[in-house]
C-alpha positions as CSV (number, residue, x, y, z in Angstrom):
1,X,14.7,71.3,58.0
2,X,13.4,68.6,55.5
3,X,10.7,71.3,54.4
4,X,12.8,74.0,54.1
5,X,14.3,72.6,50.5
6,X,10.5,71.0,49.2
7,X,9.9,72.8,46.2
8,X,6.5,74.4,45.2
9,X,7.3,73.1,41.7
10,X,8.7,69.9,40.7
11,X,11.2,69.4,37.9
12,X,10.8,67.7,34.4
13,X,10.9,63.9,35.1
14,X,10.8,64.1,38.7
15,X,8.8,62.3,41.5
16,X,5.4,61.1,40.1
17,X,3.9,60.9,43.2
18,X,3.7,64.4,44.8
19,X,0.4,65.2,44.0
20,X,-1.9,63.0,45.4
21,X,-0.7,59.6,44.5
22,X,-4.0,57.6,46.3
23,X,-6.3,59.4,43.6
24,X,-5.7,57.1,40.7
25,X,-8.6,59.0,38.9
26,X,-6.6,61.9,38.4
27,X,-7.9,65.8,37.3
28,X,-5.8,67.3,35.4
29,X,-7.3,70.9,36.2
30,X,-7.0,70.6,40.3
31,X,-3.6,72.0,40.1
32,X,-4.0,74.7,37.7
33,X,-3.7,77.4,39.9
34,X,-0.9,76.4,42.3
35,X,1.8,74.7,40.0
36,X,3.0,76.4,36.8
37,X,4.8,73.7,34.9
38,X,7.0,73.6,31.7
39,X,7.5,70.7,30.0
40,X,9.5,69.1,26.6
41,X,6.4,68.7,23.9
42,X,6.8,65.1,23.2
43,X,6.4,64.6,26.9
44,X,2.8,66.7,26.5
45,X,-0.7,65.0,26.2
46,X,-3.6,67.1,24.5
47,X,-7.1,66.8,23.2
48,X,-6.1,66.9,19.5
49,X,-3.1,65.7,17.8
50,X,-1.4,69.2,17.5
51,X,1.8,69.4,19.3
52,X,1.5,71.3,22.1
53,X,4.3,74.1,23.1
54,X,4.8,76.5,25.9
55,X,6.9,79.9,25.0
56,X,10.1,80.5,26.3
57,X,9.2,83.2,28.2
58,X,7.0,80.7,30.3
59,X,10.2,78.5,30.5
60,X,12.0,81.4,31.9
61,X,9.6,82.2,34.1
62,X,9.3,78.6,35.5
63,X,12.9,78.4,36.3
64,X,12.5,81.5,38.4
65,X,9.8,80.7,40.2
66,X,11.4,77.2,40.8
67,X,14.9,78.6,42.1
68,X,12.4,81.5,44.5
69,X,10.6,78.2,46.1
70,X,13.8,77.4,47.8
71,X,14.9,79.9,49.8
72,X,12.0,79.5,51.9
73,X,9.5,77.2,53.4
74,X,6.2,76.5,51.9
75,X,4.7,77.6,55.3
76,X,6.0,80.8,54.3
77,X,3.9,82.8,51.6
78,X,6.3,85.7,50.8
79,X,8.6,84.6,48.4
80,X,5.4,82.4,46.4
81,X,4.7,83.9,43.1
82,X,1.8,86.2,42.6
83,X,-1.1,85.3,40.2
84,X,-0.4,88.5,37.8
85,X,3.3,87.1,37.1
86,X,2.4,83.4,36.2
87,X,2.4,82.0,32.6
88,X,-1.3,82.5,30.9
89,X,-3.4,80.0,31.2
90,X,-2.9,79.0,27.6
91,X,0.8,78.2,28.8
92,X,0.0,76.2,31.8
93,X,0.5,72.6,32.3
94,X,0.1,70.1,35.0
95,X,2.4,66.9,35.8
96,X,-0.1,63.7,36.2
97,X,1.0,61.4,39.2
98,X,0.7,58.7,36.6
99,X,3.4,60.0,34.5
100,X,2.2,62.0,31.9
101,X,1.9,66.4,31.3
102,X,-1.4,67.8,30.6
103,X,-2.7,70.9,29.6
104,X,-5.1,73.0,31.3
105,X,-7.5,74.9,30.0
106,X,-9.5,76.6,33.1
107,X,-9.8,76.8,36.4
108,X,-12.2,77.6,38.9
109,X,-11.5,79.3,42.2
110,X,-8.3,76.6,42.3
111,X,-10.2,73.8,42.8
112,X,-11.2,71.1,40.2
113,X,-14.2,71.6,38.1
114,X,-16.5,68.1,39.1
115,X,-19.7,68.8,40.5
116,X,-21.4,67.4,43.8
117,X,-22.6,64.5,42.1
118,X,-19.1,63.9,39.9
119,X,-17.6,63.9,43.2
120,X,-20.4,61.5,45.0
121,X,-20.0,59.1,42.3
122,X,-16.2,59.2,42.7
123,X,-16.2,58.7,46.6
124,X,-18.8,55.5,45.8
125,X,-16.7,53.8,43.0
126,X,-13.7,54.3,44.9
127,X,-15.1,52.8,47.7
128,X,-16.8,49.9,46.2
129,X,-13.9,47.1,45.9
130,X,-13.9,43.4,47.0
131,X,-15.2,43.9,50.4
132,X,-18.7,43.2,48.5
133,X,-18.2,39.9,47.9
134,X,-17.2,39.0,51.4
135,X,-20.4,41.3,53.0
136,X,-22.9,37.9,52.9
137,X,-20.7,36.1,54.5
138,X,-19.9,38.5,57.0
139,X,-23.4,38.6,58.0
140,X,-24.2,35.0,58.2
141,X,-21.4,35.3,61.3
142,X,-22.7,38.0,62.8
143,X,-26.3,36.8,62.6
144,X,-28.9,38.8,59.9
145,X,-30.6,41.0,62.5
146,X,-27.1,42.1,64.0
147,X,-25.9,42.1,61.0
148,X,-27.7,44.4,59.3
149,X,-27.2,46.9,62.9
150,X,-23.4,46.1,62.5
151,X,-23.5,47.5,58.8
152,X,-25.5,50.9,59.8
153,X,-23.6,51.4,63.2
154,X,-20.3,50.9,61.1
155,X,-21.3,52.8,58.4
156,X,-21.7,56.0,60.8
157,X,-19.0,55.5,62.9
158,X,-16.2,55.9,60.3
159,X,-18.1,58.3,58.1
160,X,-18.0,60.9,61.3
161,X,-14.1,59.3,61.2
162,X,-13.8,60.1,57.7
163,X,-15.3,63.7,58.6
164,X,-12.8,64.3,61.3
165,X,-10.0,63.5,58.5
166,X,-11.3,66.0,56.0
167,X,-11.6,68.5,58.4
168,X,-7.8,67.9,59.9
169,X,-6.1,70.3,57.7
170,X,-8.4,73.0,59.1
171,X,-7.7,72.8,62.6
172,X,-4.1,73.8,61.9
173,X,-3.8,77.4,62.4
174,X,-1.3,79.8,60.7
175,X,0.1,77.5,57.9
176,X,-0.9,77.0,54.9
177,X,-2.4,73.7,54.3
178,X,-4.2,73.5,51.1
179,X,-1.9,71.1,49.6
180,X,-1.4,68.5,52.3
181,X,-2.7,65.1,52.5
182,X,-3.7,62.9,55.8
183,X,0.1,61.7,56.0
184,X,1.2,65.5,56.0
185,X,-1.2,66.1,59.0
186,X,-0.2,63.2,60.9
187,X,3.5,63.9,60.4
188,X,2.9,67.6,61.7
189,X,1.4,66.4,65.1
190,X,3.5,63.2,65.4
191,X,6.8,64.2,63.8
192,X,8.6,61.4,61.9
193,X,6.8,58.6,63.9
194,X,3.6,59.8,62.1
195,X,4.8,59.8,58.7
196,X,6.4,56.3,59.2
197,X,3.7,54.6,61.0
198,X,0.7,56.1,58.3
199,X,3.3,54.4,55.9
200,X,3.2,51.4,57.3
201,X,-0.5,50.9,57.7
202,X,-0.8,52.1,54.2
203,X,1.2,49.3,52.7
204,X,-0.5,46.6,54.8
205,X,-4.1,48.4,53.2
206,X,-2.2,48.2,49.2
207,X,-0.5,45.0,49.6
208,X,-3.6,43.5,51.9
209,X,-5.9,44.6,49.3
210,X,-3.1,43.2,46.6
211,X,-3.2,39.8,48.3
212,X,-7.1,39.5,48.2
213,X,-6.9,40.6,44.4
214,X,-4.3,37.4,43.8
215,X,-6.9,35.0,45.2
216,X,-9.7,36.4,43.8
217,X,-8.2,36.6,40.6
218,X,-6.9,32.9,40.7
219,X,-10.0,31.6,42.0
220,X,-12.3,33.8,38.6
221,X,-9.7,32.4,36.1
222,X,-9.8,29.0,37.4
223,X,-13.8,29.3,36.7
224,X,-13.5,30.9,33.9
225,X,-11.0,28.3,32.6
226,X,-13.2,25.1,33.6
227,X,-16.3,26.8,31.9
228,X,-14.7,27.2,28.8
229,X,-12.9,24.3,28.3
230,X,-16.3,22.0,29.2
231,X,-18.2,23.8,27.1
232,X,-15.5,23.9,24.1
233,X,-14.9,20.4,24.5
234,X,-19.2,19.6,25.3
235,X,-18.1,17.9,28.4
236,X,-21.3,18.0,30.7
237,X,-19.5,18.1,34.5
238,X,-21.0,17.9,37.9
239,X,-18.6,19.2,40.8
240,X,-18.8,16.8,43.9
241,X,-20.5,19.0,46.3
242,X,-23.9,19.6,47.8
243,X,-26.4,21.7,46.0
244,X,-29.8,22.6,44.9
245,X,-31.3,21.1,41.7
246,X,-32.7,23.0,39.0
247,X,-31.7,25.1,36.8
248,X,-30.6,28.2,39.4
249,X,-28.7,25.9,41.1
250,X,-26.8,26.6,44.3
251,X,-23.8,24.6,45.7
252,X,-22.2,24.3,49.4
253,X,-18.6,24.0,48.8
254,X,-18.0,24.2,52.5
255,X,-19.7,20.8,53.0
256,X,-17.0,18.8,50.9
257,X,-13.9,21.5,52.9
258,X,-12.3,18.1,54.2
259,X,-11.5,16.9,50.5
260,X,-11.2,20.3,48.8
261,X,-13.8,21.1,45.9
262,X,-12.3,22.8,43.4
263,X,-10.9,20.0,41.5
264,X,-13.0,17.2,42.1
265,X,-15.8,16.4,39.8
266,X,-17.4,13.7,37.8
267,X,-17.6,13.7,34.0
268,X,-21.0,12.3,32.8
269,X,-21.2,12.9,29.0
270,X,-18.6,13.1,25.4
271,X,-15.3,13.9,25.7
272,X,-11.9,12.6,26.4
273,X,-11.2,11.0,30.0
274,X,-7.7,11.1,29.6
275,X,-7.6,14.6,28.5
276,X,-9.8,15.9,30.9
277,X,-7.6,14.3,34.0
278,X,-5.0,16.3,32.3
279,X,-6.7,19.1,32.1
280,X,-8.1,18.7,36.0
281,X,-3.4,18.4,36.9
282,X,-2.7,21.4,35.3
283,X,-5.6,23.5,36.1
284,X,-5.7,23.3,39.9
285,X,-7.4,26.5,41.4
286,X,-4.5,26.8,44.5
287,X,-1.5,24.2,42.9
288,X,-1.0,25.7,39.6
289,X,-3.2,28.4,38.2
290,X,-1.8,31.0,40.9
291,X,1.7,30.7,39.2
292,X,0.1,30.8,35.7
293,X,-1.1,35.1,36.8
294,X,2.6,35.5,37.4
295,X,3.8,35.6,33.5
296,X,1.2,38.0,33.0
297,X,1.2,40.5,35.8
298,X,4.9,40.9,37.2
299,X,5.8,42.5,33.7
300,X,3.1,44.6,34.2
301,X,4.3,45.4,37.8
302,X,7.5,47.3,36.2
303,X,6.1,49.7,34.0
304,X,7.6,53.0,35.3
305,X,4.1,54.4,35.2
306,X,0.4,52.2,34.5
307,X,-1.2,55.7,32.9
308,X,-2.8,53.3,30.4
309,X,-4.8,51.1,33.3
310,X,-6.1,54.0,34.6
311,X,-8.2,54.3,31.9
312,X,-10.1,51.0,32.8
313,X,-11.9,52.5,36.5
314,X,-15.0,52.4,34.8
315,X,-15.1,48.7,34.9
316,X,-15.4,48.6,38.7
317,X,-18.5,50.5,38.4
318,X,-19.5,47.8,35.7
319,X,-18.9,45.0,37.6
320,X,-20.5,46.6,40.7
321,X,-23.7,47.6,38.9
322,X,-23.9,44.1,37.1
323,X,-23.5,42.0,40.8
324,X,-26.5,43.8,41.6
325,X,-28.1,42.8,38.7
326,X,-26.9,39.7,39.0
327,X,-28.5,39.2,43.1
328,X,-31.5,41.0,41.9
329,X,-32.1,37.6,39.2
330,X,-30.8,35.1,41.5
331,X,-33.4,36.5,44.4
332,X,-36.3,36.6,42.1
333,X,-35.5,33.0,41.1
334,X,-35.0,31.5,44.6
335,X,-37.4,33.3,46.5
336,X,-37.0,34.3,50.2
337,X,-35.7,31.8,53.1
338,X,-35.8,33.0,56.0
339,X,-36.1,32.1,59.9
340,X,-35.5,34.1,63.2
341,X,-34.0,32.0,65.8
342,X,-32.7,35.0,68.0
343,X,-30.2,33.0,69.6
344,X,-30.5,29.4,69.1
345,X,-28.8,27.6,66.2
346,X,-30.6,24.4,64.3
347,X,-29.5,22.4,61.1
348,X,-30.6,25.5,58.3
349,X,-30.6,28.9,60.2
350,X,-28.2,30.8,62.4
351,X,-29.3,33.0,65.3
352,X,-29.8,36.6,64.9
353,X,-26.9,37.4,67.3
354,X,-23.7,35.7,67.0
355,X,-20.5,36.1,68.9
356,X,-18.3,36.1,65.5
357,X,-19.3,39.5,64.9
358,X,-16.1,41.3,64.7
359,X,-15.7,39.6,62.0
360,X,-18.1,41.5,60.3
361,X,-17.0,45.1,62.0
362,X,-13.0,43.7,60.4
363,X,-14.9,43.7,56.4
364,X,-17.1,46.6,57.2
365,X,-13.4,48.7,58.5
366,X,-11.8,47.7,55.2
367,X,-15.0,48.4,53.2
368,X,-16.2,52.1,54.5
369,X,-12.0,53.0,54.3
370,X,-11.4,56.0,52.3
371,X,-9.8,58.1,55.0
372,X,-5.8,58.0,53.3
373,X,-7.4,59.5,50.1
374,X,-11.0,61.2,50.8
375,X,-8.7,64.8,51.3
376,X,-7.4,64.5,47.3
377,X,-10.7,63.3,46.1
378,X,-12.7,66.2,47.5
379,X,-10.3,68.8,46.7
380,X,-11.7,67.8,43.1
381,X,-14.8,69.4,44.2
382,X,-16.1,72.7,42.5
383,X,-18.3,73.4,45.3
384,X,-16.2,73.0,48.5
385,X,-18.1,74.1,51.0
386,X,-20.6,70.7,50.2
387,X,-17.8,68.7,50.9
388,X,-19.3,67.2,53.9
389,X,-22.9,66.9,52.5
390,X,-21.3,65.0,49.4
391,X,-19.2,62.8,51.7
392,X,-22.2,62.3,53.7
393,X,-24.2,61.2,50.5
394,X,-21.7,59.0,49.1
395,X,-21.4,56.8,52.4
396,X,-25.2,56.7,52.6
397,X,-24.7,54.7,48.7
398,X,-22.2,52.5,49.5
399,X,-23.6,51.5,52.9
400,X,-26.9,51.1,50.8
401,X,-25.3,49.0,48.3
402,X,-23.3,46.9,50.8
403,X,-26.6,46.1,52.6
404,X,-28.7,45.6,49.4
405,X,-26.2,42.6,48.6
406,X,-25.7,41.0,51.8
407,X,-29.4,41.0,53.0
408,X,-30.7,40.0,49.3
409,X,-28.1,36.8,49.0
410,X,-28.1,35.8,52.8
411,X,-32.1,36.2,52.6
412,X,-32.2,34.5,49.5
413,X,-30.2,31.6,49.9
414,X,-32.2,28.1,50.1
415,X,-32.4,27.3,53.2
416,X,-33.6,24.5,53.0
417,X,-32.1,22.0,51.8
418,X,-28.6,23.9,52.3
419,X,-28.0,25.4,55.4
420,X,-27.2,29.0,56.0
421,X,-23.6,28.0,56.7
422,X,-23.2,27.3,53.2
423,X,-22.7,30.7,52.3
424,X,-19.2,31.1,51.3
425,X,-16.5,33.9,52.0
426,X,-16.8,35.1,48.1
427,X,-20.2,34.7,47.3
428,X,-19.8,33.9,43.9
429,X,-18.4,30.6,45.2
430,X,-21.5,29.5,45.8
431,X,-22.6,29.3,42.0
432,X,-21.4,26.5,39.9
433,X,-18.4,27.0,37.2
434,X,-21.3,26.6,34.4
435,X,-23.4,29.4,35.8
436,X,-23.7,31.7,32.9
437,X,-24.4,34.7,35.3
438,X,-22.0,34.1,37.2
439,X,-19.7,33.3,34.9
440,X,-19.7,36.4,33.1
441,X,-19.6,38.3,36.5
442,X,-16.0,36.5,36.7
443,X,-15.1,37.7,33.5
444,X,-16.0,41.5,34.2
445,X,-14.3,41.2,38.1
446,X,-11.1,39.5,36.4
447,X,-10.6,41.8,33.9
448,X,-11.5,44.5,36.2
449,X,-9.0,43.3,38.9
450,X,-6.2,42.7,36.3
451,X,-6.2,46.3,35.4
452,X,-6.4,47.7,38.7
453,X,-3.5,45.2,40.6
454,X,-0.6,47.4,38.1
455,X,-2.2,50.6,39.9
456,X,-2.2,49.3,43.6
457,X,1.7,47.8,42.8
458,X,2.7,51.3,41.4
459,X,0.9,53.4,44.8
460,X,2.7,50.6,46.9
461,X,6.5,50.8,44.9
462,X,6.0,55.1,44.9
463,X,5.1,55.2,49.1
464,X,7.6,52.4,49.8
465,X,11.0,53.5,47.0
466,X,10.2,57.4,48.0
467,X,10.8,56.7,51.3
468,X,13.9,54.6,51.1
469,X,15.4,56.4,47.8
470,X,13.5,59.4,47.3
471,X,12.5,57.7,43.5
472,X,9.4,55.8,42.9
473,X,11.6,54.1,40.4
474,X,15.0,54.2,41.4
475,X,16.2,50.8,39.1
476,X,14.5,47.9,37.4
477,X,16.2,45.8,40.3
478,X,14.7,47.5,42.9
479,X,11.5,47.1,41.5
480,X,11.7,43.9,40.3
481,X,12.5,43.1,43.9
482,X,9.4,44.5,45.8
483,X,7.3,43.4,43.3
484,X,8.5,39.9,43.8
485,X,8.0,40.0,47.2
486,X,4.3,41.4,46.9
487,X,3.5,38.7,43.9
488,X,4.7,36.0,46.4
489,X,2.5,37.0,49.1
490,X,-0.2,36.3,46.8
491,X,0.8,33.3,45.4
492,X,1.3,32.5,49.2
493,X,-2.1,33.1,49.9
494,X,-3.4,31.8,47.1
495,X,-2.1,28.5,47.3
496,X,-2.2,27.9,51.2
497,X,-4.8,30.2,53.0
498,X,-7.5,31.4,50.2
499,X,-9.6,32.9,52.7
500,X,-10.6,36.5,51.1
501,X,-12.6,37.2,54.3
502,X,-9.6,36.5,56.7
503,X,-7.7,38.3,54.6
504,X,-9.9,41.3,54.2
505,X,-11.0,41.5,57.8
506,X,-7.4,41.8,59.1
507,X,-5.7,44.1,56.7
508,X,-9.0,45.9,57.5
509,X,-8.7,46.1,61.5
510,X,-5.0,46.8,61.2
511,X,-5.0,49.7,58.7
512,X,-8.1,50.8,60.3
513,X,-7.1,50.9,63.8
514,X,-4.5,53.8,62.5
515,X,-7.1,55.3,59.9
516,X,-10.1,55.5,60.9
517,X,-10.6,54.9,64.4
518,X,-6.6,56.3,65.7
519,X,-5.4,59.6,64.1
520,X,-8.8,61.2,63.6
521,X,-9.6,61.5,67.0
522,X,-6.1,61.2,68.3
523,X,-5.6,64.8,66.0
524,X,-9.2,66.3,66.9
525,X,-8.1,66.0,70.7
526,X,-4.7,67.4,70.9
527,X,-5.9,70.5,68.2
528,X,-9.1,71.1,71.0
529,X,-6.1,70.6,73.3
530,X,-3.7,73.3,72.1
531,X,-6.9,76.0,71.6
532,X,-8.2,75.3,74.9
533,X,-11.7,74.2,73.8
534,X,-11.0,70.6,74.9
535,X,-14.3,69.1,76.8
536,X,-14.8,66.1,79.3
537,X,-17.6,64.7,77.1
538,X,-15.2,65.2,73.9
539,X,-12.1,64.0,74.9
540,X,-14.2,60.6,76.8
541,X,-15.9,59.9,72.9
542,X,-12.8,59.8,71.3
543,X,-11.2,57.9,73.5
544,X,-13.8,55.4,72.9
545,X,-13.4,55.6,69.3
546,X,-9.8,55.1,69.9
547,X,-10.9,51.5,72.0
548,X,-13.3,50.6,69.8
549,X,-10.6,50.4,66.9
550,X,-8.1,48.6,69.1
551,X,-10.7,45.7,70.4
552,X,-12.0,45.1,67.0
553,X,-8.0,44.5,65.5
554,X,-7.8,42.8,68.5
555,X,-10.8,40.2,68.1
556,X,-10.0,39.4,64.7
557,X,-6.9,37.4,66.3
558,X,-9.7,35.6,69.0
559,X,-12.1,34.6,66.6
């Protein structure tokens, strides 16, 4: 009876998460046409500086609707207000999951107004994260030829996932859907084991993807750091590890793993010893600079709403578009090494075929998932009925992109003298600290990540508090609580297991397994179940699907 009291409108200050809390890139205009909202002015955002007022006849007629919407369900259409007795559109406003009221101008057909490529784009920078980093590496264990067959079989495997998730809400006959999300769906076919398990492997995807940011993070400010204060202080420093020579120099911090790299160097030219050991104690990539992130991101943590980070998504797209650059340079600089040694392994090359590909399939799970938010992000679409086409596009970009990267630095990287094994987890790793590129690729991803951790702790505290309290925000304790528990993991990580790919690979195959490979086809089967058109060949695909998912969370424990 839960639904019986949702309302179809929400109240002035209420939950910020009830419309569709995973699309951080948030249209104001979605929502135009199915929630009339009245709101205080100074809580109201506009294009100009004008303050911005609804009429009290709009107020009045707010309050109505609102007090209608609870005498019924919301499967139930009689009592919902017709379109000739809502406010004009000049008096319409729409509550922003990020905190604030805007006003909407227009609607079209009550879907957003972003075209096919608007919404391509969005699907592709959303996607994009720090799985790109990891992709080289991830290939050098599966081998390049399998590699690159992992990436493409991967790619279409949990796009026709993704597919079978957008097309959920459709296959649920005589109730209105239009404003669920993927959690909605699987709680109607599972019941309250549905909504709590999607929760669950939802929170190990934020607060996996939270704990990868935390090492990546420490390990860019720790470069950044040692760049700046050598070059402030003309202090010419050589990091105890193998490497190329030259001036595109590559290094193999693997080789030196038994006494730990990221400290250890030699100081050849000017500057102070003394101050330099000092320097080396307090800025220790795993002992210290961890806990140095702390003072400036756990006040950032309990903000009741990040709106203002928001504003920064362009910067992944940045920092995407300049890696590429930056692999395009480095590959025209150092040429191409390659070998094939189909299944043989000698001192510089690794066979095309390894059998530590899963670990590969547990990045590629992580870094083709979009399946908890692709529903909200498509309802953006002007033009629904290319949903699937645009869907279809977008994973065609990123699965590009992924394999642009991975091929161009695993193909590039000078073998000999280093051996293919040198390539690290985080391929920026293999670039010095003084590598100007490189370095200013840190800069971008740091600032980047350090505007985007806020957004992934406020989508974990509203899932999480909601749940528990039924407020995203229900007292600075409470916050202050979880987000010390999710800045510890990181600082955990960070200081005693700063393996991005391990990391990656398992939140990947765990929220994954429930995702992608799990509900889809768990949902598809029982809805061809219930009408009857349930097939043989149908029923023994998905099931596969289903095993496939399971043996590749199950292999990143093996391997």
């Amino acid at each position: 009876m839960e639904e019986d009291t949702k309302p179809i409108l929400v109240p002035v200050g209420g939950d910020e998460s009830n419309y569709g809390i995973m699309n951080i890139q948030f249209n104001p205009e979605d929502y135009k046409c199915k929630r009339p909202f009245h709101v205080e002015p100074t809580n109201i955002v506009s294009e100009n500086d004008d303050m911005q007022r609804v009429t009290d006849e709009a107020s009045a007629m707010n309050k109505r609707i609102h007090y209608y919407s609870r005498l019924t369900s919301p499967a139930d259409r009689a009592l919902i207000a017709p379109d000739h007795v809502l406010p004009a559109p000049d008096e319409i406003y729409v509550y922003s999951p990020l905190g604030t009221a805007f006003k909407v101008d227009s609607c079209t057909d009550g879907y957003g107004k972003n075209s096919s490529l608007v919404t391509i784009f969005m699907i592709w920078n959303t996607m994009m994260g720090t799985s790109i980093l990891s992709i080289p590496w991830g290939i050098k264990q599966a081998g390049f030829t399998s590699g690159i067959i992992l990436i493409l079989l991967m790619g279409i495997l949990t796009l026709y996932c993704c597919y079978r998730v957008v097309k959920s809400r459709q296959m649920i006959p005589l109730t209105d859907t239009s404003n669920w999300e993927f959690p909605d769906v699987c709680k109607h076919y599972f019941g309250s084991f549905g909504q709590w398990s999607s929760l669950l492997f939802s929170m190990v995807s934020l607060v996996g993807a939270m704990v990868v940011y935390w090492v990546l993070m420490s390990n860019f400010l720790f470069n950044t750091g040692k760049f700046i204060y050598n070059y402030a202080h003309d202090i010419n420093v050589t990091d105890i590890v193998p490497g190329t020579n030259g001036s595109n120099k590559v290094i193999c911090p693997s080789a030196a793993s038994d006494h730990p790299p990221q400290n250890r160097s030699v100081m050849f030219s000017s500057g102070n010893r003394t101050g330099f050991e000092l320097f080396e104690e307090w800025w220790d990539k795993s002992q210290t600079v961890p806990f140095y992130l702390i003072a400036v991101l756990l006040p950032l943590l309990n903000l009741k709403s990040p709106s203002f980070f928001a504003k920064f998504n362009v910067l992944g797209t940045v920092s995407v578009v300049y890696l590429v650059f930056l692999v395009t340079v480095k590959a025209v600089h150092l040429g191409i090494h390659l070998e094939f040694n189909w299944f043989t392994e000698n001192e510089f090359f690794v066979p095309e075929f390894r059998i530590l590909f899963p670990q590969l399939t547990g990045v590629l799970t992580l870094a083709f998932f979009i399946h908890n938010c692709v529903i909200t992000l498509l309802q953006n679409n002007r033009n629904q009925e290319n949903n699937v086409r645009d869907l279809s596009i977008a994973y065609f970009l990123v699965g590009l992109t992924y394999l642009y990267v991975g091929v161009i630095i695993f193909a590039s990287f000078p073998s000999p003298p280093l051996s293919k094994e040198c390539i690290e987890q985080n391929f920026l790793d293999n670039f010095p600290s003084d590598d100007i590129m490189s370095f200013v690729a840190r800069i971008f991803l740091l600032f980047q990540m350090m505007t985007v951790y806020p957004l992934l702790g406020y989508l974990a505290r509203v899932q999480l508090l909601r749940q528990f309290f039924g407020n995203p925000y229900p007292s600075l304790f409470h916050v202050l609580i979880l987000n010390l528990a999710i800045v510890g993991a990181g600082v955990a990580m960070a200081r005693f297991y700063p393996n991005i790919g391990g990391i990656i690979r398992y939140s990947g195959a765990t929220c994954g397994l429930a995702f992608v490979f799990v509900y889809p086809s768990l949902i598809y089967m029982i809805s061809l179940h219930r009408a009857g058109q349930l097939t043989w060949p149908a029923l023994i695909i998905h099931i596969f699907i289903i095993l496939l998912g399971l043996a590749n969370l199950i292999a990143q424990f093996l391997l």
